[in-house]
C-alpha positions as CSV (number, residue, x, y, z in Angstrom):
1,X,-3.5,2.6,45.3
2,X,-5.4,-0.9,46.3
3,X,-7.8,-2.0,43.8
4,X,-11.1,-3.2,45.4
5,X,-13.1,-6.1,43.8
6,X,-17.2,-5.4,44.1
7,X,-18.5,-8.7,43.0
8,X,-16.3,-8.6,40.4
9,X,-16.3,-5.1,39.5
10,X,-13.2,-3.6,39.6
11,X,-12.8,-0.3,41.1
12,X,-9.6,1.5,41.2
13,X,-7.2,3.6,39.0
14,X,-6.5,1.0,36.8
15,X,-10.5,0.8,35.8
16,X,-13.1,3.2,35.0
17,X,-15.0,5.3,37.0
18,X,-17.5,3.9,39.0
19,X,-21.1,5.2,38.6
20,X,-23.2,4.2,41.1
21,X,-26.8,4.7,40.9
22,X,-29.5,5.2,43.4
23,X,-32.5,3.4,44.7
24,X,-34.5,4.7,47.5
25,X,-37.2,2.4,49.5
26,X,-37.9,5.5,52.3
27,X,-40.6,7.7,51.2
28,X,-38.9,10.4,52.9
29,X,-35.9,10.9,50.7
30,X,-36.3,14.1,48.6
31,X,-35.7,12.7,45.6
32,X,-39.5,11.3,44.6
33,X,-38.1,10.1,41.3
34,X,-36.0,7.2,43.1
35,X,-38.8,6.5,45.4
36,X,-40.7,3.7,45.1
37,X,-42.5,1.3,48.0
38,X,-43.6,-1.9,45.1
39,X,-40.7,-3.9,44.3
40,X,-42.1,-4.4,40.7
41,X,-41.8,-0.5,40.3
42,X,-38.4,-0.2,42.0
43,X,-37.3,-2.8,39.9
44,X,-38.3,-1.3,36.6
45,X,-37.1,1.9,37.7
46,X,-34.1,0.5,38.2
47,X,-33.2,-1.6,35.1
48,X,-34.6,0.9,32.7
49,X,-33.1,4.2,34.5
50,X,-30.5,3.1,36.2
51,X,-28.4,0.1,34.7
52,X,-29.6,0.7,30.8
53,X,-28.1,3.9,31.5
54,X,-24.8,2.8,32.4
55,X,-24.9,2.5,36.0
56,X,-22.3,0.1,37.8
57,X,-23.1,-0.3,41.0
58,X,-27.3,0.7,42.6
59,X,-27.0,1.9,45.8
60,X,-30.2,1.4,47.8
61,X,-31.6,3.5,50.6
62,X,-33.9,2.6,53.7
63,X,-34.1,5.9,55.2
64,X,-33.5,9.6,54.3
65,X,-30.3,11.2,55.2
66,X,-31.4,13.9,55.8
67,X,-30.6,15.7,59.6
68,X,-34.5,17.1,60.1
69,X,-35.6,13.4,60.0
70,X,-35.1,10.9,62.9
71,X,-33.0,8.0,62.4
72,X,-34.2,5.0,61.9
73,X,-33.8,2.1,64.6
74,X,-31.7,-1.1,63.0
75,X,-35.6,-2.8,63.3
76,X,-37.1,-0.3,61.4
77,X,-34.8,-0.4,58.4
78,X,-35.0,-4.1,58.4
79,X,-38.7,-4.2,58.1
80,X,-37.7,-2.4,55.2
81,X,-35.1,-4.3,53.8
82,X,-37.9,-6.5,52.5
83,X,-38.9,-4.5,49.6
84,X,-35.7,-3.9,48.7
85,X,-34.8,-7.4,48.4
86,X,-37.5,-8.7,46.5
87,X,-36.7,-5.1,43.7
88,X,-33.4,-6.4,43.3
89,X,-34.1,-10.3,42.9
90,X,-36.7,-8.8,40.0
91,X,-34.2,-6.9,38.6
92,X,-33.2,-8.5,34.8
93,X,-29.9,-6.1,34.3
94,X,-26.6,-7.0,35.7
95,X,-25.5,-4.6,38.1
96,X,-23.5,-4.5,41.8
97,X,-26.2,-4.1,44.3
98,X,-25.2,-2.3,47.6
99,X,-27.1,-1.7,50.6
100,X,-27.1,2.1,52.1
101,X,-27.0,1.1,56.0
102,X,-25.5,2.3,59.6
103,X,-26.0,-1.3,61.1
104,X,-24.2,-4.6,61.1
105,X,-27.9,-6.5,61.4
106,X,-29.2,-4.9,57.9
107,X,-25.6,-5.4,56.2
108,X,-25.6,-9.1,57.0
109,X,-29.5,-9.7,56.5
110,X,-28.9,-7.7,52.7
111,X,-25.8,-10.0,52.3
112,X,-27.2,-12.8,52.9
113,X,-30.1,-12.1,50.2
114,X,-28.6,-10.9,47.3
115,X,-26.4,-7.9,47.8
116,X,-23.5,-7.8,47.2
117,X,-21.8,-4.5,49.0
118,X,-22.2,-2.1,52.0
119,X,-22.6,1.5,51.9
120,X,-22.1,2.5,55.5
121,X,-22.7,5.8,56.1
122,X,-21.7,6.0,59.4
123,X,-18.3,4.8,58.5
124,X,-17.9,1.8,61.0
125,X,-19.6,3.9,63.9
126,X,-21.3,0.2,64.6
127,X,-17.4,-1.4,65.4
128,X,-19.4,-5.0,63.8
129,X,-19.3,-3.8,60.8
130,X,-15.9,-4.2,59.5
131,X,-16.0,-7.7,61.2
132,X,-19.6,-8.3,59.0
133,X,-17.8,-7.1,55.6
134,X,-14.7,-8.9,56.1
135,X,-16.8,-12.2,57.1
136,X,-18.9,-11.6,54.0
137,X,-15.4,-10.8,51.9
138,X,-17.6,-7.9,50.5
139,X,-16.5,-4.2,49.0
140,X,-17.3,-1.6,51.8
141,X,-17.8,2.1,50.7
142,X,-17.2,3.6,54.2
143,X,-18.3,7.7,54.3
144,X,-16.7,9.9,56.6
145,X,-18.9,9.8,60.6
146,X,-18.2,10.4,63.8
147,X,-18.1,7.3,66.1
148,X,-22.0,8.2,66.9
149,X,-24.6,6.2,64.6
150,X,-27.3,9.0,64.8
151,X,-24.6,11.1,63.2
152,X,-23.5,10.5,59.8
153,X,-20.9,12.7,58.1
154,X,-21.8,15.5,60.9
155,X,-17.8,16.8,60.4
156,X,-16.6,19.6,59.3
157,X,-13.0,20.2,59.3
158,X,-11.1,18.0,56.8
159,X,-8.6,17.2,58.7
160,X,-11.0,15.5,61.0
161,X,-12.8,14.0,58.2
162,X,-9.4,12.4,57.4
163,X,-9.1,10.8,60.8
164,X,-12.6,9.7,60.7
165,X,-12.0,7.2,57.7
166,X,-9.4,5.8,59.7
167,X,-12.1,5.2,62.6
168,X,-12.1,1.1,63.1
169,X,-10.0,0.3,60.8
170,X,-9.9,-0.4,57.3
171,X,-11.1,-4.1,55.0
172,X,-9.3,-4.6,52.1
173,X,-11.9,-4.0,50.2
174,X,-12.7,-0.4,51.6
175,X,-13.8,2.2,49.5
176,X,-13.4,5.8,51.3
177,X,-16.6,8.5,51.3
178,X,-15.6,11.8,52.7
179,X,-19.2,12.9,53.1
180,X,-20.3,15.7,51.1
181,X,-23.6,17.5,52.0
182,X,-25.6,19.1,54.7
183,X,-25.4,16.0,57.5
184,X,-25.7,18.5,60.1
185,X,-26.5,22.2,61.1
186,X,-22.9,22.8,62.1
187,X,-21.9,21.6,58.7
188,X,-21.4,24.5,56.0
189,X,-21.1,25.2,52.4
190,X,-17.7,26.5,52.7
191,X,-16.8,22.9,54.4
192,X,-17.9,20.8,52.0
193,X,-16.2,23.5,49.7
194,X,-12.5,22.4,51.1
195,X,-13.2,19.0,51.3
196,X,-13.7,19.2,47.4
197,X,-10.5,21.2,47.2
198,X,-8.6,19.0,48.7
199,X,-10.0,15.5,47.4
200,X,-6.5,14.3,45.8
201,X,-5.6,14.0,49.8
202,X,-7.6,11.3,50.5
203,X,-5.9,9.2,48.5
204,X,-3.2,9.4,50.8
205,X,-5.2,6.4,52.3
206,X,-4.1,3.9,49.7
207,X,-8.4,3.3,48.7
208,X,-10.5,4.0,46.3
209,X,-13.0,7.3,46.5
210,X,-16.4,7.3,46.2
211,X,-18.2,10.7,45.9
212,X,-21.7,11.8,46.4
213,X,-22.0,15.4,45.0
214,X,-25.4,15.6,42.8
215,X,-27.1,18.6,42.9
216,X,-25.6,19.3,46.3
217,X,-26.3,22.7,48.5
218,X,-22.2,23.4,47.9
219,X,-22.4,23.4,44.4
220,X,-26.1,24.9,43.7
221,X,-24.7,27.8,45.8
222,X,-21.7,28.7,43.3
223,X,-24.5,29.0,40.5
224,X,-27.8,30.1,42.3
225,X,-29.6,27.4,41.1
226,X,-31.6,25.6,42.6
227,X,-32.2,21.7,42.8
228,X,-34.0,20.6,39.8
229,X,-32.0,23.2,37.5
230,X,-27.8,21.9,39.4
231,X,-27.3,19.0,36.8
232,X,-24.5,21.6,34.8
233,X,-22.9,22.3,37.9
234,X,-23.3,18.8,39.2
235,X,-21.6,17.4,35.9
236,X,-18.7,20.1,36.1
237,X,-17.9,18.9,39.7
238,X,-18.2,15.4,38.6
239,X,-15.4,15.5,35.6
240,X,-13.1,17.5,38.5
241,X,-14.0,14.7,41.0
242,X,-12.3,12.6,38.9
243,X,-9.7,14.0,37.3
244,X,-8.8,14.3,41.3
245,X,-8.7,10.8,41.7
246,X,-12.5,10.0,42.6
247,X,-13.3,6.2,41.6
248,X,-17.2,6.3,42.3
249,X,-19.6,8.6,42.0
250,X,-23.0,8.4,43.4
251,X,-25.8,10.0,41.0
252,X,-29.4,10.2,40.4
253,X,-28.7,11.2,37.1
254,X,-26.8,8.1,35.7
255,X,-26.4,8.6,32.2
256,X,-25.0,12.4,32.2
257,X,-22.8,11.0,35.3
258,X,-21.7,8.7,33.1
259,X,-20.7,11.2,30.3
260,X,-18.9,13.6,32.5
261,X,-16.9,10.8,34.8
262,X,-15.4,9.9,31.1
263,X,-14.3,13.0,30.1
264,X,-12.7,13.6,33.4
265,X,-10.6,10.2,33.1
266,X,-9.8,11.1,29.5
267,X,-8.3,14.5,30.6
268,X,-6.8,13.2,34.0
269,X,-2.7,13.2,34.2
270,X,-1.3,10.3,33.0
271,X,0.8,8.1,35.8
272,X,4.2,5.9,35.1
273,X,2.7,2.4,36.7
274,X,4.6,-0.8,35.9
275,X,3.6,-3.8,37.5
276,X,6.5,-6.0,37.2
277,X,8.4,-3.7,40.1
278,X,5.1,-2.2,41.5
279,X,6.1,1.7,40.3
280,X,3.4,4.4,40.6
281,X,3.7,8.1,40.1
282,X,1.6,9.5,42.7
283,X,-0.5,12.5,42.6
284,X,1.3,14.8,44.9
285,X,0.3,18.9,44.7
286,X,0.4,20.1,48.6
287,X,2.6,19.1,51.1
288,X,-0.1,17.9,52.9
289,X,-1.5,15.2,50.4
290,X,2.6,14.6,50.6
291,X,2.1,14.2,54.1
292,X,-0.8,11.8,54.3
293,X,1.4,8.8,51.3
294,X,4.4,9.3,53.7
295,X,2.3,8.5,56.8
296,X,0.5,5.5,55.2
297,X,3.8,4.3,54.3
298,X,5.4,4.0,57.5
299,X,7.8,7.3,56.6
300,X,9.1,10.6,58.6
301,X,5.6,13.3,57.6
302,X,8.1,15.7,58.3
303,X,9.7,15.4,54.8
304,X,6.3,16.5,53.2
305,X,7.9,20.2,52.7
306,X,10.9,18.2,50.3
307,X,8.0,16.4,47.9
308,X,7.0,18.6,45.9
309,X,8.4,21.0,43.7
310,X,6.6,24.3,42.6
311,X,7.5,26.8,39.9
312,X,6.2,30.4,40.6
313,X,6.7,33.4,37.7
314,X,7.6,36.9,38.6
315,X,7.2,39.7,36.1
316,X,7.8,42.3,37.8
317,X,11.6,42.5,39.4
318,X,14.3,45.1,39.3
319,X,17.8,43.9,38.4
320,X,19.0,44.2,42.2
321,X,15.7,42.2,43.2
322,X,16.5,39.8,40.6
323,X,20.1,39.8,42.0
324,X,19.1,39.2,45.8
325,X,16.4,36.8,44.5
326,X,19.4,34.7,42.6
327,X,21.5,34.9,46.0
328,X,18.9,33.7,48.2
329,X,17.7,30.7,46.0
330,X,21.1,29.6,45.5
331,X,21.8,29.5,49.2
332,X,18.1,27.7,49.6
333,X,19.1,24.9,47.0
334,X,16.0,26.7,44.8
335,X,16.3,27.6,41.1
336,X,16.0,31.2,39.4
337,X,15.9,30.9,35.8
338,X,14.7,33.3,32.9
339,X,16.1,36.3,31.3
340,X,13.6,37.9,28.9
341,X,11.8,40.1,31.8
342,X,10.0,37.2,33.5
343,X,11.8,34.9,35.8
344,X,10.6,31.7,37.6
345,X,11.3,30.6,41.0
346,X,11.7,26.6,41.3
347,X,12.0,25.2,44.8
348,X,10.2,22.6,47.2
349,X,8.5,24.1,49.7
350,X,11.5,23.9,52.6
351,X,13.5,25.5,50.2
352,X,11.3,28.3,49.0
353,X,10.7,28.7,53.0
354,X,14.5,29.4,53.3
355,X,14.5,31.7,50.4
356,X,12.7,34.6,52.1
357,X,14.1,34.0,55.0
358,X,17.3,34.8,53.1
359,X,16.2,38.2,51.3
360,X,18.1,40.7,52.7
361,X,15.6,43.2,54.9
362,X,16.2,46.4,52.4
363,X,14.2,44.8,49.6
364,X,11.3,44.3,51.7
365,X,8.6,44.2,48.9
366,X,10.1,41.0,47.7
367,X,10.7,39.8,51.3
368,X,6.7,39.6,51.5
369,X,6.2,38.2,48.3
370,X,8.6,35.1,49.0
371,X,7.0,34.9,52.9
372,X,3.6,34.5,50.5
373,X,4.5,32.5,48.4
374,X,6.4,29.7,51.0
375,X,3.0,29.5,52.9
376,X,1.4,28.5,49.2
């Protein structure tokens, strides 16, 4: 996993999670609490709620995200870069200031007066922007887009959010978004719901994660709650972000963030790492997180299915199923173990495939059961 440098600030598994706070200059954003258009205000607002409360990085917005607004030209969120400048040269605690853009003009103009990263949202949809960020040697936090910059994070199957990361490269220093939220109308809570399932696969990529889930519509919709009452289920999601292998997560709420991102790193699987021979235990569950390490490493995807190992427990057998089970796993190169009326199944998922395949056709309850459990 690369380790990315934001002015200093380390961010990676080998640090802390990440919290990164927010700052918004547009007086359409929906959250009037981060909202300010005097710079003496914003900065106030952000030394005293946002850095005093243990945030890392301060993220700050031009324009609303939001798909029922129109986007912003790159002119119009320049002529409101100028607040944002003079907040953060105000501001007296030391943080990582990043600049929430979609174009290579307001990234450079931000660089060059006093930030210090780039929060593209439309993922290097503006093909200058890599080139700005690597001229700059600056961290990038690069969220999921299609190549369209009136579209940010309008995707919706994660597969294709995968891909979209990959759009124009990646810096060195690139930190991966995959773009939670409701970016467009096609976009729905059940997406957002799989991309959060399956978070430990994006760091098939080799980068560090950020992750922007506070109070978002996927969440609130578990709980019924509604905005101003989703900071429980906000904090929940945040502790299983990173447990999953998030790095950064974007919050208005910076101290409970905070709180939660710890105990999630406390409780997170411990990995073998030794630096003199470069050794890391990976965080492998599905053959498809399998998949993406073996394609970032120049190796065959197609040994994904021998990666990973699952153990599955069956209570219920009769001795002759037990006995066919044995046969077939044997023949599969899979394990049957147990003799005190449970028994578990051990295999990779080729092998597990090859099991029921192998069950002979007259125990056909346990036929299904194995089909099930190879398509796991």
């Amino acid at each position: 996993m690369q380790t990315v440098y934001a002015a200093g600030l380390g961010i990676g598994d080998d640090h802390p999670p990440r919290i990164m706070g927010v700052l918004n200059v547009s007086e359409e954003s929906p959250y009037k609490p981060s909202v300010f258009d005097d710079p003496a205000d914003a900065a106030s607002y952000v030394d005293r709620e946002l850095i005093d409360q243990g945030a890392d990085i301060v993220d700050v917005g031009l324009e609303s995200a939001n798909k029922r607004f129109d986007v912003l030209s790159a002119q119009q969120e320049l002529d409101r870069l100028d607040t944002a400048i003079e907040a953060i040269a105000s501001v007296s605690g030391d943080a990582v200031f990043s600049i929430e853009t979609r174009y290579h003009e307001v990234a450079e103009k931000g660089l060059q007066n006093g930030f210090d990263m780039v929060n593209d949202i439309c993922g290097f949809a503006d093909p200058k922007m890599p080139e700005i960020c690597a001229e700059y040697d600056v961290a990038v936090a690069k969220m999921a887009s299609p190549p369209d910059l009136t579209r940010p994070g309008a995707i919706e199957d994660v597969d294709d959010i995968y891909e979209a990361l990959k759009m124009n490269g990646l810096t060195d220093k690139t930190i991966v978004d995959p773009a939670f939220g409701g970016w467009s109308e096609e976009k729905t809570l059940e997406d957002d719901r799989e991309t959060f399932h399956r978070l430990r696969e994006f760091r098939g990529l080799g980068q560090p994660i950020l992750v922007s889930i506070n109070r978002k519509n996927f969440l609130r919709d578990i709980a019924g709650r509604s905005t101003e009452d989703a900071l429980a289920v906000s904090l929940a999601a945040t502790s299983m972000a990173v447990e999953r292998g998030a790095h950064v997560i974007r919050t208005h709420d910076v101290a409970e963030t905070r709180d939660a991102a710890l105990i999630g790193r406390e409780f997170s699987r411990r990995r073998v790492r030794d630096d003199d021979l470069g050794v890391e235990e990976l965080d492998v569950t599905t053959t498809r997180e399998a998949a993406r390490h073996l394609t970032r490493v120049g190796g065959d995807p197609g040994h994904a299915a021998e990666s990973v190992t699952r153990v599955f427990e069956l209570t219920d057998l009769q001795p002759e199923e037990r006995a066919a089970l044995t046969t077939a796993a044997a023949d599969a190169g899979a394990v049957v173990a147990g003799s005190k009326g449970a028994t578990l199944l051990i295999g990779t998922p080729r092998s597990l495939g090859q099991v029921s395949e192998a069950i002979p056709p007259e125990f056909g309850r346990l036929e299904a059961v194995c089909v099930e459990i190879s398509d796991f």
